[in-house]
N, CA and C atoms as an extended XYZ file, in Angstrom:
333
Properties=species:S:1:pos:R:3:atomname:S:1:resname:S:1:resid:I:1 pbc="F F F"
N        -3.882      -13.668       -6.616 N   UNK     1
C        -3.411      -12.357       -6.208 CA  UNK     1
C        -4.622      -11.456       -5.973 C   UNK     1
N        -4.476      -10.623       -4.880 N   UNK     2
C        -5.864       -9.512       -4.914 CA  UNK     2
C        -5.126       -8.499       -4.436 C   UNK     2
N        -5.489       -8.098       -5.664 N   UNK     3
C        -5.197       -6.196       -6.136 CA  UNK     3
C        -5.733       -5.397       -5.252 C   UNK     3
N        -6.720       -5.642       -4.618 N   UNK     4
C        -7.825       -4.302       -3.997 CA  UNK     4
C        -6.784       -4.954       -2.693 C   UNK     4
N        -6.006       -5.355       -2.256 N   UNK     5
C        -5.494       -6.048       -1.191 CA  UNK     5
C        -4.219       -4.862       -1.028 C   UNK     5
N        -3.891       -5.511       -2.524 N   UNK     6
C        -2.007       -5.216       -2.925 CA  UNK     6
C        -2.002       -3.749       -2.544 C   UNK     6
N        -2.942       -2.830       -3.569 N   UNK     7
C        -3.514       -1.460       -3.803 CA  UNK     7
C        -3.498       -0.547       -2.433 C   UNK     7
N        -4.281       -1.411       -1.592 N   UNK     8
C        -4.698       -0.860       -0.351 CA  UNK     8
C        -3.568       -0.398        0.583 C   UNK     8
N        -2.555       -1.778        0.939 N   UNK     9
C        -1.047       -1.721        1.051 CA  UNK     9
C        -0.341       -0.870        0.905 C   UNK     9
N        -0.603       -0.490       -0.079 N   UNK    10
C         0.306        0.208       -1.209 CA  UNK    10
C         0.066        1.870       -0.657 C   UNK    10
N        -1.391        2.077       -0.626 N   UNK    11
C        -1.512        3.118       -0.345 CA  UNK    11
C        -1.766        3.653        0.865 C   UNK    11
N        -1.855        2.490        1.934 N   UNK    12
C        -1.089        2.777        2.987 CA  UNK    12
C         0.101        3.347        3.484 C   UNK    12
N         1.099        2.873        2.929 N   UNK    13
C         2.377        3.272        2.993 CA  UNK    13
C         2.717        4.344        2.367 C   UNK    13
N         1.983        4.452        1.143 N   UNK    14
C         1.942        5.770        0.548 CA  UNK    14
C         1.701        7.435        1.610 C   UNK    14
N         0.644        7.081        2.475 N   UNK    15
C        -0.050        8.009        3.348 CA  UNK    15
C         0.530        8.291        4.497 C   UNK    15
N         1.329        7.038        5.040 N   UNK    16
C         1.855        7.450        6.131 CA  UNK    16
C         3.713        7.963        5.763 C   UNK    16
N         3.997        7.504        4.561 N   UNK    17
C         5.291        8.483        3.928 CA  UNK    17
C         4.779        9.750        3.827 C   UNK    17
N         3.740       10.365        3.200 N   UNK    18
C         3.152       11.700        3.261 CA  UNK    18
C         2.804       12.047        4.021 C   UNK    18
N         2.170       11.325        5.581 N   UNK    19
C         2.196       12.585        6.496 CA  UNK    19
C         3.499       12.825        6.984 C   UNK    19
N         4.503       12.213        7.264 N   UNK    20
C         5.815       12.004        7.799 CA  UNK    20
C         6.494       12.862        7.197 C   UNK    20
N         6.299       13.479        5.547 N   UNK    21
C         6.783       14.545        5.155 CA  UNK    21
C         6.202       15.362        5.434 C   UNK    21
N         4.841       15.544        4.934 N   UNK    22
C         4.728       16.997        5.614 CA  UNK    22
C         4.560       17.430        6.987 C   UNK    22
N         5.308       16.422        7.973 N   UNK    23
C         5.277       16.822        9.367 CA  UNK    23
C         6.486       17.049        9.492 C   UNK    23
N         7.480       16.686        8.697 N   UNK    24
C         9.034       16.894        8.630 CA  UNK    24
C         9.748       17.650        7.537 C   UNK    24
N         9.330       17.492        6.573 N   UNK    25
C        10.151       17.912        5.446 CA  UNK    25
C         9.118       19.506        4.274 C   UNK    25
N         7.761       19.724        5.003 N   UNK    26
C         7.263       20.648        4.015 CA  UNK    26
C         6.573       21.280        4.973 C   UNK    26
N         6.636       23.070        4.677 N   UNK    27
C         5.888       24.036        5.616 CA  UNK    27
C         4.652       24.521        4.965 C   UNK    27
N         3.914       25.507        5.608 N   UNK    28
C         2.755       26.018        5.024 CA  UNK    28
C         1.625       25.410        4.392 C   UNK    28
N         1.265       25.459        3.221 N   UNK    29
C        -0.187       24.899        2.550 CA  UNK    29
C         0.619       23.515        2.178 C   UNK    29
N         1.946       23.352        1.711 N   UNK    30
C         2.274       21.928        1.150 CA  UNK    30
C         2.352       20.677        2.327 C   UNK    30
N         2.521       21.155        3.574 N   UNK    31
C         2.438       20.582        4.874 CA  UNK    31
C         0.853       20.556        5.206 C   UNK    31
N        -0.225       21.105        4.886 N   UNK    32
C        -1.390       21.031        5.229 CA  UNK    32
C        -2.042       19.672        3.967 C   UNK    32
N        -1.638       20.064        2.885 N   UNK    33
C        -2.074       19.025        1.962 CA  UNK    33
C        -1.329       17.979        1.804 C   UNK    33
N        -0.720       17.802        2.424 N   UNK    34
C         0.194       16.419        2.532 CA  UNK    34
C        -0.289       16.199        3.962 C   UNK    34
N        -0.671       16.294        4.760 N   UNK    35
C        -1.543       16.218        6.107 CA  UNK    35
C        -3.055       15.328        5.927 C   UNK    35
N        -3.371       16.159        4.665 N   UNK    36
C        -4.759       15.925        4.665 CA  UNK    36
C        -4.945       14.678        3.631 C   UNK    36
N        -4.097       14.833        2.871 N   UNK    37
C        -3.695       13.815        2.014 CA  UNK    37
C        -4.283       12.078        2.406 C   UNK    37
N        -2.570       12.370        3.053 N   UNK    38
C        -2.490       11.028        4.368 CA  UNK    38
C        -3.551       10.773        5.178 C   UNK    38
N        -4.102       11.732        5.873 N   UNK    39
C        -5.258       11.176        6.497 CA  UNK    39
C        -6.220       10.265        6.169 C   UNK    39
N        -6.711       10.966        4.516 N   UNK    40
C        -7.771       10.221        3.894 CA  UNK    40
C        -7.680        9.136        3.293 C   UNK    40
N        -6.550        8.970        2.660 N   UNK    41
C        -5.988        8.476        2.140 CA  UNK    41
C        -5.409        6.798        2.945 C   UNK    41
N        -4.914        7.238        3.965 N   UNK    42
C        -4.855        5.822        5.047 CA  UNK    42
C        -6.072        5.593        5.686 C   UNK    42
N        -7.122        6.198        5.938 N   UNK    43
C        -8.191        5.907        6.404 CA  UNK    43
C        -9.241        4.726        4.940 C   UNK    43
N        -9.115        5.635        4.067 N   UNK    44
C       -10.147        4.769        3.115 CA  UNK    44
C        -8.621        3.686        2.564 C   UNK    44
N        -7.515        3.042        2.540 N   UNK    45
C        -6.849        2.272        2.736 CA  UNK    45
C        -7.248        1.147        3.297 C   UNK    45
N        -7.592        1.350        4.841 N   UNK    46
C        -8.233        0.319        5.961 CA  UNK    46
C        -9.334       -0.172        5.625 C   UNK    46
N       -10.090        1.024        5.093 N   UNK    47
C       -11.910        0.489        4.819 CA  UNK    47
C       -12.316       -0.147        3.391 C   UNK    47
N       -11.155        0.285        2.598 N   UNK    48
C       -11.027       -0.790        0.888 CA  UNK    48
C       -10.170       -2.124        1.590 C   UNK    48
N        -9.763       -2.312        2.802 N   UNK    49
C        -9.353       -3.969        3.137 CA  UNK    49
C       -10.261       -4.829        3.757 C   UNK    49
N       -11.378       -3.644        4.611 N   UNK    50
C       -12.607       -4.328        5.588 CA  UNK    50
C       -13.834       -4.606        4.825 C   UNK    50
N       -14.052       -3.277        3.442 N   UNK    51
C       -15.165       -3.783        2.408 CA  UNK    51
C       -14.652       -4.724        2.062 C   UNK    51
N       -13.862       -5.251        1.436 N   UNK    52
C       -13.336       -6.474        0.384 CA  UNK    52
C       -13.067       -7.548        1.453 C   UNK    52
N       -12.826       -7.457        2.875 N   UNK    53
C       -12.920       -8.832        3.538 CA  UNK    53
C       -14.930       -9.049        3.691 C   UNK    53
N       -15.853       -7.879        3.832 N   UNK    54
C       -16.732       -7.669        3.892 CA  UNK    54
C       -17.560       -8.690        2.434 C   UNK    54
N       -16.935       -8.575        1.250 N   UNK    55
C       -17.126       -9.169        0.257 CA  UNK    55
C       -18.379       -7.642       -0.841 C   UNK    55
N       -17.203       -6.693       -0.431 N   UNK    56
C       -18.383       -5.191       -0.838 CA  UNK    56
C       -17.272       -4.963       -1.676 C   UNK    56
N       -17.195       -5.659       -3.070 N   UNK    57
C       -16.228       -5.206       -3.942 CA  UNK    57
C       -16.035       -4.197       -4.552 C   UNK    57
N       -17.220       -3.391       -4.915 N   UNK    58
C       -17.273       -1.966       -5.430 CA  UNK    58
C       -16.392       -1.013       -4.578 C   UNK    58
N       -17.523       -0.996       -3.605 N   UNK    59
C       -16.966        0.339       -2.794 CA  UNK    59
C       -15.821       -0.072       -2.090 C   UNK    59
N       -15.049       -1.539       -2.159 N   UNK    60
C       -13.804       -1.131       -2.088 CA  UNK    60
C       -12.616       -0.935       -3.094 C   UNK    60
N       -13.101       -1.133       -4.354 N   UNK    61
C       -12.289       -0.572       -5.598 CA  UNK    61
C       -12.745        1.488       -5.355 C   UNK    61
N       -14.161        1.948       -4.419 N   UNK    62
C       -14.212        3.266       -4.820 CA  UNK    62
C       -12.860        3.600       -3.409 C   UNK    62
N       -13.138        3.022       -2.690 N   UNK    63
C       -12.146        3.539       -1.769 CA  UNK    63
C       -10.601        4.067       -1.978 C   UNK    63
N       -10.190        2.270       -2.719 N   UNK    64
C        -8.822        2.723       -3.570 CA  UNK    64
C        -8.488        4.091       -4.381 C   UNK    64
N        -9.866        4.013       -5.503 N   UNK    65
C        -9.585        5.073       -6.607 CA  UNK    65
C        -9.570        6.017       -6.215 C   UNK    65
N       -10.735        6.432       -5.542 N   UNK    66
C       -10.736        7.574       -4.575 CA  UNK    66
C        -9.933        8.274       -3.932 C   UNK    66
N        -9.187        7.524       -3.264 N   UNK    67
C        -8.195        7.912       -2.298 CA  UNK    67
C        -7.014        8.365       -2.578 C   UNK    67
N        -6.577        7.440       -3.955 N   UNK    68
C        -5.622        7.594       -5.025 CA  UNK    68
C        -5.951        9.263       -5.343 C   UNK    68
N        -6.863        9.444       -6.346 N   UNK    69
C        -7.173       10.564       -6.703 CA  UNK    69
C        -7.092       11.660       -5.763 C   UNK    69
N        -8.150       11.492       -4.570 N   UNK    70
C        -8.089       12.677       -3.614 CA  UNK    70
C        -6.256       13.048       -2.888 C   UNK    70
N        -5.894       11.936       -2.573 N   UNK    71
C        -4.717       12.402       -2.178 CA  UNK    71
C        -3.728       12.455       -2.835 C   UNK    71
N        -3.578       11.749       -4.183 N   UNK    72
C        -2.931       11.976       -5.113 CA  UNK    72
C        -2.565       13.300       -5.752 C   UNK    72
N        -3.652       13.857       -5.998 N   UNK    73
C        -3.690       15.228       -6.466 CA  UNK    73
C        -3.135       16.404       -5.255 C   UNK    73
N        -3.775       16.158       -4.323 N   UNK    74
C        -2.690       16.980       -3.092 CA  UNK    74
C        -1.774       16.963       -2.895 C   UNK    74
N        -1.212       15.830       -3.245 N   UNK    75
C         0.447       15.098       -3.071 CA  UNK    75
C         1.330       16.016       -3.995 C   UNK    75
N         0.649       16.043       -5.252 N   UNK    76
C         1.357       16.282       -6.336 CA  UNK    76
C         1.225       17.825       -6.151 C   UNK    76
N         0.287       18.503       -5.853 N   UNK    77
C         0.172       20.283       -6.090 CA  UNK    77
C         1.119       20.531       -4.935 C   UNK    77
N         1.653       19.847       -3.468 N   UNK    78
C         2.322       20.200       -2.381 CA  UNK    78
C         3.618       20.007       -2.820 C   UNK    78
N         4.126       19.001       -4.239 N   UNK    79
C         5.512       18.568       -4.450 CA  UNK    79
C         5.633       19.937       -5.654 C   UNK    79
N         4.839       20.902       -5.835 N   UNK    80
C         4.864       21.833       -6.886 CA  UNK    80
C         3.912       21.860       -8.256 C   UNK    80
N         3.331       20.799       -8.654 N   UNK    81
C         2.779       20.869       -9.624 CA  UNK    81
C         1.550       21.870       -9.996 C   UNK    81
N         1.111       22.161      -11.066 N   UNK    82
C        -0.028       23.349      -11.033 CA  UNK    82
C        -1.034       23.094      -10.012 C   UNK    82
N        -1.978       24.431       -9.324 N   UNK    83
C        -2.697       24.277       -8.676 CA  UNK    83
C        -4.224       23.750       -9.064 C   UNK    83
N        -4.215       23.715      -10.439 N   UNK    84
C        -5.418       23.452      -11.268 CA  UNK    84
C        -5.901       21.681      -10.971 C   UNK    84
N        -4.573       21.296      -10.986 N   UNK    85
C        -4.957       19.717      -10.159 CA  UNK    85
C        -6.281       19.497       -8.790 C   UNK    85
N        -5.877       20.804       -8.423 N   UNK    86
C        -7.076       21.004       -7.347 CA  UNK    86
C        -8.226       20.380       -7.632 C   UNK    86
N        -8.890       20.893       -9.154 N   UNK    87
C       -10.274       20.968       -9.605 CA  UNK    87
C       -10.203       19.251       -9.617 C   UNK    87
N        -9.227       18.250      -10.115 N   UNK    88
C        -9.910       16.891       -9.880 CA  UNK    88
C        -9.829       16.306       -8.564 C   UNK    88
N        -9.256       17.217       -7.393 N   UNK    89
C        -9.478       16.150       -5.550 CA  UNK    89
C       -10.890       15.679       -5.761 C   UNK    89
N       -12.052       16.934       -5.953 N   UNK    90
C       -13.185       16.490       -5.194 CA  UNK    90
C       -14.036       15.572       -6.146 C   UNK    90
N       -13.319       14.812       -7.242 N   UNK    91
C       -13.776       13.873       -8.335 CA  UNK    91
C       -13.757       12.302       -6.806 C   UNK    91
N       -12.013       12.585       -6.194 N   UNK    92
C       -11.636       11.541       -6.017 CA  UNK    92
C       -12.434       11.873       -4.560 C   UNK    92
N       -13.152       12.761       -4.067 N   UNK    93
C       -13.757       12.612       -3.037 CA  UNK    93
C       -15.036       12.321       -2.976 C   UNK    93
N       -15.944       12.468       -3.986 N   UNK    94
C       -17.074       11.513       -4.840 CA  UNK    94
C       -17.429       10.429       -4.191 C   UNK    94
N       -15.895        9.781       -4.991 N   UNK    95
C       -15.637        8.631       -4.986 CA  UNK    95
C       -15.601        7.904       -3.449 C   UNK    95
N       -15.338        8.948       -2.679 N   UNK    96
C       -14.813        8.257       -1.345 CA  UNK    96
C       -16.457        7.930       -0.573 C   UNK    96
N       -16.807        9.362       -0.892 N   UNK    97
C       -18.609        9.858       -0.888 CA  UNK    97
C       -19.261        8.540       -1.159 C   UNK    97
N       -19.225        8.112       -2.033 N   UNK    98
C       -20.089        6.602       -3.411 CA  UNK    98
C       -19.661        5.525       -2.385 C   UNK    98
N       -18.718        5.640       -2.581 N   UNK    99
C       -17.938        3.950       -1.524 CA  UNK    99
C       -18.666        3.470       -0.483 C   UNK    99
N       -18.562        5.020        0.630 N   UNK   100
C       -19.601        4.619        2.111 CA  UNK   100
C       -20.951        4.526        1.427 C   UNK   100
N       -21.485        4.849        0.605 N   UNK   101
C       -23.010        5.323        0.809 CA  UNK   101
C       -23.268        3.675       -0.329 C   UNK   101
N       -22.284        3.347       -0.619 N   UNK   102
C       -22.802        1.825       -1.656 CA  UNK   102
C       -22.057        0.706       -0.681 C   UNK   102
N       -21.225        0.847        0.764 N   UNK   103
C       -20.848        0.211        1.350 CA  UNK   103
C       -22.214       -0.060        2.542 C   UNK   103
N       -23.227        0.976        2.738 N   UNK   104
C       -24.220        1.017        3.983 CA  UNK   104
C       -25.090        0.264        2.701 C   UNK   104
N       -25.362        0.453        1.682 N   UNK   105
C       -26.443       -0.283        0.801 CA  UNK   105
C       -25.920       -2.021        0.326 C   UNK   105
N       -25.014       -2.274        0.567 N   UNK   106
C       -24.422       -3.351        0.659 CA  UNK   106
C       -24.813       -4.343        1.969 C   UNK   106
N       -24.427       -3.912        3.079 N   UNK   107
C       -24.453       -4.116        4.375 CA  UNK   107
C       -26.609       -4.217        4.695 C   UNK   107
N       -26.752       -2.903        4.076 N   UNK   108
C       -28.715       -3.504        4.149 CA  UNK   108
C       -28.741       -4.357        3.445 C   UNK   108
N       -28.076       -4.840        2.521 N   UNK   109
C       -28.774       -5.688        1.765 CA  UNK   109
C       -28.409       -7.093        2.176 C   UNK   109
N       -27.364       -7.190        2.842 N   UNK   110
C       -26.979       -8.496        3.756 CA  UNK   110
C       -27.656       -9.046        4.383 C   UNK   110
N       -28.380       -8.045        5.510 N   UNK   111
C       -29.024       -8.289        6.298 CA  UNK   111
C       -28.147       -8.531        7.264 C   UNK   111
């Protein structure tokens, strides 16, 4: 079984249910962060399936967590939860940060 596979999947579908709501079902800032959510969120999705076919296992476990976190936390402050969730997105955007920059140090080191 591979998790960074399953995960990725997972949060694919996750991202494109969240933009689909907030292009349909939520107005104002909860439609912008459910926008932005999804974006990042299905984007580092694709690139935690191309590191890990790549054989760049880190930065595609940072992609997952990352993405989890960054859009996770948007997900949740747009469905109502406190806005203080805010303060951990840019933990999970770090993370997204770490991924590319240990995915290009991966790739030099291939050759």
């Amino acid at each position: 079984m591979n998790l960074v596979a399953i995960l990725a999947a997972l949060s694919g579908a996750m991202a494109v249910a969240a933009g689909a709501f907030g292009a349909h079902g939520a107005s104002g800032q909860a439609a912008e962060w459910l926008r932005t959510g999804g974006q990042y969120q299905l984007i580092h999705a694709v690139a935690a399936l191309v590191a890990w076919r790549l054989e760049a296992r880190g930065p595609a476990w940072c992609f997952v967590a990352g993405g989890a976190l960054f859009a996770g936390t948007l997900y949740l402050m747009a469905l109502g939860l406190p806005r203080w969730l805010g303060a951990i997105t840019p933990i999970g955007g770090v993370l997204l940060i770490g991924g590319w920059l240990w995915l290009a140090w991966h790739m030099a080191r291939a050759g």
